[in-house]
Short mmCIF file of the C-alpha atoms (twelve columns), coordinates in Angstrom:
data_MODEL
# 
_entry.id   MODEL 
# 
loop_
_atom_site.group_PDB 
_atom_site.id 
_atom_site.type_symbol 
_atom_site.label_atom_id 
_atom_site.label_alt_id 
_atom_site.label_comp_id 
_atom_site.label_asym_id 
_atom_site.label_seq_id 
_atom_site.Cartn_x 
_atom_site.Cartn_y 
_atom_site.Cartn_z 
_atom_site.pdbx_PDB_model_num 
ATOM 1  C CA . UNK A 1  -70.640 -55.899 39.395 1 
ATOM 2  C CA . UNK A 2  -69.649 -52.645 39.575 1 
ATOM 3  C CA . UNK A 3  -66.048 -51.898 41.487 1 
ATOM 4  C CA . UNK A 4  -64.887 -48.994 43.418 1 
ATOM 5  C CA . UNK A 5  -63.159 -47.245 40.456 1 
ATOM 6  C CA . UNK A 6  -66.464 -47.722 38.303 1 
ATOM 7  C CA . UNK A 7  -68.139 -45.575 41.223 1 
ATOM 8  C CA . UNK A 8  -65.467 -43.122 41.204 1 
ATOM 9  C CA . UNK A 9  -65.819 -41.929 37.602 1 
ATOM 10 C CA . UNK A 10 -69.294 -40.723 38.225 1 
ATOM 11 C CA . UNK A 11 -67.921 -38.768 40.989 1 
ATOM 12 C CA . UNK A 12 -66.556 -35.108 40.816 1 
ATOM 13 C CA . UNK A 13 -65.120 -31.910 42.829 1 
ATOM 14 C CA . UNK A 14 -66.489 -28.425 42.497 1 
ATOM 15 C CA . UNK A 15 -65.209 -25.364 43.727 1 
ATOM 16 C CA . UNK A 16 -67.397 -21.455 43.706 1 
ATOM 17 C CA . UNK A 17 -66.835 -18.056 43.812 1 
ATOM 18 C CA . UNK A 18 -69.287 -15.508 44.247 1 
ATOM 19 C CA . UNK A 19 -70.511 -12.209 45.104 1 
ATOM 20 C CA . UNK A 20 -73.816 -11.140 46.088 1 
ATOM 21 C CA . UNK A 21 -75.874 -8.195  48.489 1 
ATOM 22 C CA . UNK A 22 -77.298 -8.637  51.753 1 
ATOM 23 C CA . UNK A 23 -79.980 -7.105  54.160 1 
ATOM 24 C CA . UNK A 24 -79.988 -7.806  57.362 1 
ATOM 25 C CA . UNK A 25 -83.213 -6.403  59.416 1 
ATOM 26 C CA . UNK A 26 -83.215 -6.663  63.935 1 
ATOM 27 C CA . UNK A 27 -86.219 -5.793  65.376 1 
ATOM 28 C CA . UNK A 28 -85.330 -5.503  69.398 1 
ATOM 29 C CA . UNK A 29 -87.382 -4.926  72.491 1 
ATOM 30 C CA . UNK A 30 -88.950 -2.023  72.353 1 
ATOM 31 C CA . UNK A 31 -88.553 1.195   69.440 1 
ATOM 32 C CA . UNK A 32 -84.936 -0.528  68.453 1 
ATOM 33 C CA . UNK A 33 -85.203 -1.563  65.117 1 
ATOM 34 C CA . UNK A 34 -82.236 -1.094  62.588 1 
ATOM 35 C CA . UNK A 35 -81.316 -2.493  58.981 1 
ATOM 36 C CA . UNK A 36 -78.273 -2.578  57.090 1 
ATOM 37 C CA . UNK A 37 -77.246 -3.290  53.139 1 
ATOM 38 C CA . UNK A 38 -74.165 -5.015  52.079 1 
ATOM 39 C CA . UNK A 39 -71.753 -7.119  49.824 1 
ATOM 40 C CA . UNK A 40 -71.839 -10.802 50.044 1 
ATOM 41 C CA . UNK A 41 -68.477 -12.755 48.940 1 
ATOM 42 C CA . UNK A 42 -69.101 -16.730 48.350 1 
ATOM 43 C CA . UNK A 43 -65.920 -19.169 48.580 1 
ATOM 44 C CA . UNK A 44 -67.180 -22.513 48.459 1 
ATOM 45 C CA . UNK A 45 -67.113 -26.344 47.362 1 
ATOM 46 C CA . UNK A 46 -67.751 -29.528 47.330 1 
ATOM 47 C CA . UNK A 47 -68.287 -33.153 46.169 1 
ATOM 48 C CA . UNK A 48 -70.776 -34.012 43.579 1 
ATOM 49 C CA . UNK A 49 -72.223 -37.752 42.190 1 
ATOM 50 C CA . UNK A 50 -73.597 -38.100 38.910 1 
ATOM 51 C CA . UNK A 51 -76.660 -40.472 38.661 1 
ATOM 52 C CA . UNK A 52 -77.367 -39.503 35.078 1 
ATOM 53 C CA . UNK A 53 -76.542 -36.895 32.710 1 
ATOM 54 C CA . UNK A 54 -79.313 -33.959 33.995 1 
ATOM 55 C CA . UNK A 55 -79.320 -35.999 38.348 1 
ATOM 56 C CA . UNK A 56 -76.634 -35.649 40.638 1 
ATOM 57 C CA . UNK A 57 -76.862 -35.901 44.612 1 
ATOM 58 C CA . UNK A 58 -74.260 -33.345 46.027 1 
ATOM 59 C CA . UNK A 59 -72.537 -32.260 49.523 1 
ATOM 60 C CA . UNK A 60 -71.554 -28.805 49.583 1 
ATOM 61 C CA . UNK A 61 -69.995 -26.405 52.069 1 
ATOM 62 C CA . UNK A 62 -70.156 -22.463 51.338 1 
ATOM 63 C CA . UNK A 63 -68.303 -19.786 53.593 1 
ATOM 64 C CA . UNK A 64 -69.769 -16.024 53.446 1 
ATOM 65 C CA . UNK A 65 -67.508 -12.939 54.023 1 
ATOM 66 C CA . UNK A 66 -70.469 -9.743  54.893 1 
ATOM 67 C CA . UNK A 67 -69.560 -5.797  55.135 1 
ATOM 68 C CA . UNK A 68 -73.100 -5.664  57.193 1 
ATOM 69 C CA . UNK A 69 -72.205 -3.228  59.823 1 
ATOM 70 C CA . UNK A 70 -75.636 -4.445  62.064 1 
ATOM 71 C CA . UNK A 71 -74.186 -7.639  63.404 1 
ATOM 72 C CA . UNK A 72 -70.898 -7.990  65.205 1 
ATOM 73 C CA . UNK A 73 -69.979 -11.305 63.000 1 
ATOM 74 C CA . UNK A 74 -68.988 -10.997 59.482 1 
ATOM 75 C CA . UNK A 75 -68.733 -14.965 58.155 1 
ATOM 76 C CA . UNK A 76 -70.780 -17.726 58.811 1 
ATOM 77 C CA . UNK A 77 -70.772 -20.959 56.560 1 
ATOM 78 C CA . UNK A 78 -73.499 -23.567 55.334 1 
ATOM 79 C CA . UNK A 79 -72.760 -27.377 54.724 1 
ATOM 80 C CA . UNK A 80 -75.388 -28.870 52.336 1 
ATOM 81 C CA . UNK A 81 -74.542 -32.430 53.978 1 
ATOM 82 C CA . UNK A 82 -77.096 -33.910 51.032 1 
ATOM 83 C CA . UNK A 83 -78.415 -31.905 48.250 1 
ATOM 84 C CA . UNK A 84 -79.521 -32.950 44.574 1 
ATOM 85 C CA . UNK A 85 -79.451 -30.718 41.391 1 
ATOM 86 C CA . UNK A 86 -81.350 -31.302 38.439 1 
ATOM 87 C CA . UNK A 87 -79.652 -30.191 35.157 1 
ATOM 88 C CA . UNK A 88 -81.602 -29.072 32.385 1 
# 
């Protein structure tokens, strides 16, 4: 049988860092239409359990900083309640 600690050791925190580019693209009621470029920065985490060496079913929350100019909020976050990553 396994025990609570045997689960445990298959189980593992993650942290990220990132940076990436955005475009964000309105298209409004009549002629307005705008665009705008800019710098994504990624802080996230998250919990991650390892079913074998290349499986592991994940839950994962990501907060985005923008310098988009086109909409009045800069951050927003995902949370990847479930998610699985394969390993090759």
């Amino acid at each position: 049988f396994a025990t609570d600690m045997d689960i445990l050791k298959d189980m593992h925190a993650f942290a990220k860092l990132g940076l990436g580019f955005t475009y964000a693209e309105i298209d409004g009621p009549g002629r307005f239409d705008s665009d705008d470029t800019g710098f994504l920065f990624v802080i996230g985490g998250g919990v991650a359990y390892d079913l074998n060496e290349h499986i592991s079913i994940e839950s994962r929350m990501q907060f985005n900083i923008t310098t988009n100019d086109l909409i009045r909020d800069d951050f927003y976050f995902s949370w990847e309640v479930l998610a699985a990553r394969y390993r090759f």
